[in-house]
Backbone bond lengths (Angstrom), bond angles and torsions (degrees), N, CA, C in turn:
res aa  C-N    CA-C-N  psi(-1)  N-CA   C-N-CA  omega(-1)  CA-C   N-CA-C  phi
1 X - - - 1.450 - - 1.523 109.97 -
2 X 1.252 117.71 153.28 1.488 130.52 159.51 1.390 138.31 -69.85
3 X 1.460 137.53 118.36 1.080 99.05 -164.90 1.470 141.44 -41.05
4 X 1.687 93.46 -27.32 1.552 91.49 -170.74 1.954 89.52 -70.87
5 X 0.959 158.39 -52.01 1.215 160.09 -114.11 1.749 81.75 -90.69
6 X 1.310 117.96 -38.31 1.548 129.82 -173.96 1.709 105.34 -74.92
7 X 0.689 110.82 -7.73 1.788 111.85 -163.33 1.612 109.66 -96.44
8 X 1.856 84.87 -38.55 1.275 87.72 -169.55 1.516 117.79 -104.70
9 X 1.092 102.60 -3.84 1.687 124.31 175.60 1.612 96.29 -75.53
10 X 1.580 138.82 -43.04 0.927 158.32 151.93 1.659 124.52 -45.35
11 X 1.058 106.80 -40.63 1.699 114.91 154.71 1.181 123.72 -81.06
12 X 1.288 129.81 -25.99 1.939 139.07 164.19 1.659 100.05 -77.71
13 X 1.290 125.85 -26.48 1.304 118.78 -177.89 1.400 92.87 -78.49
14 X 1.183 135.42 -66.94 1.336 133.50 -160.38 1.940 94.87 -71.17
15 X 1.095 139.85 -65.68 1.336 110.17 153.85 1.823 139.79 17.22
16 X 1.121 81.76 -85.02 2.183 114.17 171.42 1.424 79.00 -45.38
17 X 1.507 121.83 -86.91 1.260 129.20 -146.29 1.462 123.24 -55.55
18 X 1.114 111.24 -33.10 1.684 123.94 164.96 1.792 103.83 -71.00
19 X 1.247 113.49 -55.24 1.680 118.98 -179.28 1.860 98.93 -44.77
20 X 1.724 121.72 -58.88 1.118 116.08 -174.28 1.681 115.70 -54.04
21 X 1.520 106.24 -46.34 1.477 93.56 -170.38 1.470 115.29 -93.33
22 X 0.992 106.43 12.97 1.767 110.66 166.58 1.856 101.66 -86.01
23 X 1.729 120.55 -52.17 1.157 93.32 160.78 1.849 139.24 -57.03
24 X 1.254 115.10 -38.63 1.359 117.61 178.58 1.725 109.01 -43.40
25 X 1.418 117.23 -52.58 1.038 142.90 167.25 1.400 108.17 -38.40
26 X 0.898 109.73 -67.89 1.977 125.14 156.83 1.255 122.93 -13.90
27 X 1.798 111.05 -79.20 0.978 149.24 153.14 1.657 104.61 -30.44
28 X 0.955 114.57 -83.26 1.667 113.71 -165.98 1.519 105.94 -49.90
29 X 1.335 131.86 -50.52 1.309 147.28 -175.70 1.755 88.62 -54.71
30 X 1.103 124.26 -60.19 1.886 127.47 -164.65 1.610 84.74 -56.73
31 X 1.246 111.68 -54.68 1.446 108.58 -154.05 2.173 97.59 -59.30
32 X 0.858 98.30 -37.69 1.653 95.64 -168.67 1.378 94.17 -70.19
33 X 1.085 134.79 -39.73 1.812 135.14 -173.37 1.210 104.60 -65.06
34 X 1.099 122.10 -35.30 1.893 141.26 179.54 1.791 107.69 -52.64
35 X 1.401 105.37 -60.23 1.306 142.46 171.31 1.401 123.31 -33.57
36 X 1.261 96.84 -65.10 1.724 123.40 167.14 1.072 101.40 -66.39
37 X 1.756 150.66 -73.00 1.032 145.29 178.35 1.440 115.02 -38.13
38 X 1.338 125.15 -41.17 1.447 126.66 157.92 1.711 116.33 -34.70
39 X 1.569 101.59 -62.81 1.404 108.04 -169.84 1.000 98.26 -75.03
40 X 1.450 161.98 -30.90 1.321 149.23 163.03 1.319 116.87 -56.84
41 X 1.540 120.96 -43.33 1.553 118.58 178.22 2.229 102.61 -57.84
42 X 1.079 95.96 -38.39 1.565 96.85 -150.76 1.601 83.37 -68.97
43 X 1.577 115.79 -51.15 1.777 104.41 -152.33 1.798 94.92 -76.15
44 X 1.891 126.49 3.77 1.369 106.84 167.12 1.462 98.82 -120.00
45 X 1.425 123.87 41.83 1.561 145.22 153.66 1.864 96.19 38.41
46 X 2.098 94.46 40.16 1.964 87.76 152.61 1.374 123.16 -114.45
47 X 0.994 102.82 -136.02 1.692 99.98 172.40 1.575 101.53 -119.77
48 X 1.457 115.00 133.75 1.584 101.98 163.55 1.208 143.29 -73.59
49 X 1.431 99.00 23.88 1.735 123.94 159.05 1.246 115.90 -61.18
50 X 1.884 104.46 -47.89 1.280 123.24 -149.22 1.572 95.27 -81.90
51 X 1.904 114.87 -34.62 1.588 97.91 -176.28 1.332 100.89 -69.07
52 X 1.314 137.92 -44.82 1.489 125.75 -175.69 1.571 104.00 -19.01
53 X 1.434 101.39 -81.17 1.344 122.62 -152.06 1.717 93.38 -59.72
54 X 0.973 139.13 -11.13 1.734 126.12 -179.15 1.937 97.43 -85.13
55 X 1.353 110.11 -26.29 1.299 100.43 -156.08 1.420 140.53 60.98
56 X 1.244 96.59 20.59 1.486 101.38 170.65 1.425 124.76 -84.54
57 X 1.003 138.20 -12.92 1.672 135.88 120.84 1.255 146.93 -35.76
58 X 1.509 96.81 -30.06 1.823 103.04 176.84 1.394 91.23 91.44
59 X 1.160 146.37 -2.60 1.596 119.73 173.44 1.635 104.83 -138.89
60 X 1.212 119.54 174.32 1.087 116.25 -162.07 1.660 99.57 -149.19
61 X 1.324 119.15 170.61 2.128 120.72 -165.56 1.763 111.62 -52.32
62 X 1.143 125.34 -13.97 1.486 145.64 -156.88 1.733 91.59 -106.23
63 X 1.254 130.16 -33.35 1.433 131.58 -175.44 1.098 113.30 -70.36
């Protein structure tokens, strides 16, 4: 490779690598919102299907 071919193979790597841990980051944050919606469905004894579908969160099963 060239350097430039090296530079920039090196800037798409670090790229990826920021792209991956911004999702994980993502991911963990969904997962805790997930969580909470649990403990809210259980202590108002529905299903957390049912808050989706009210929208009283702002997000819905697709989020």
């Amino acid at each position: 490779m060239t350097e430039k071919n090296d530079r920039e193979f090196e800037e798409a790597s670090a790229a990826v690598a920021r792209h991956v841990a911004l999702l994980r980051e993502y991911n963990e944050i969904k997962d805790v919102g997930q969580q909470l919606m649990g403990m809210v469905a259980e202590k108002r004894g529905v299903t957390v299907g049912s808050l989706y579908k009210t929208g009283e969160f702002g997000v819905g099963p697709r989020d």
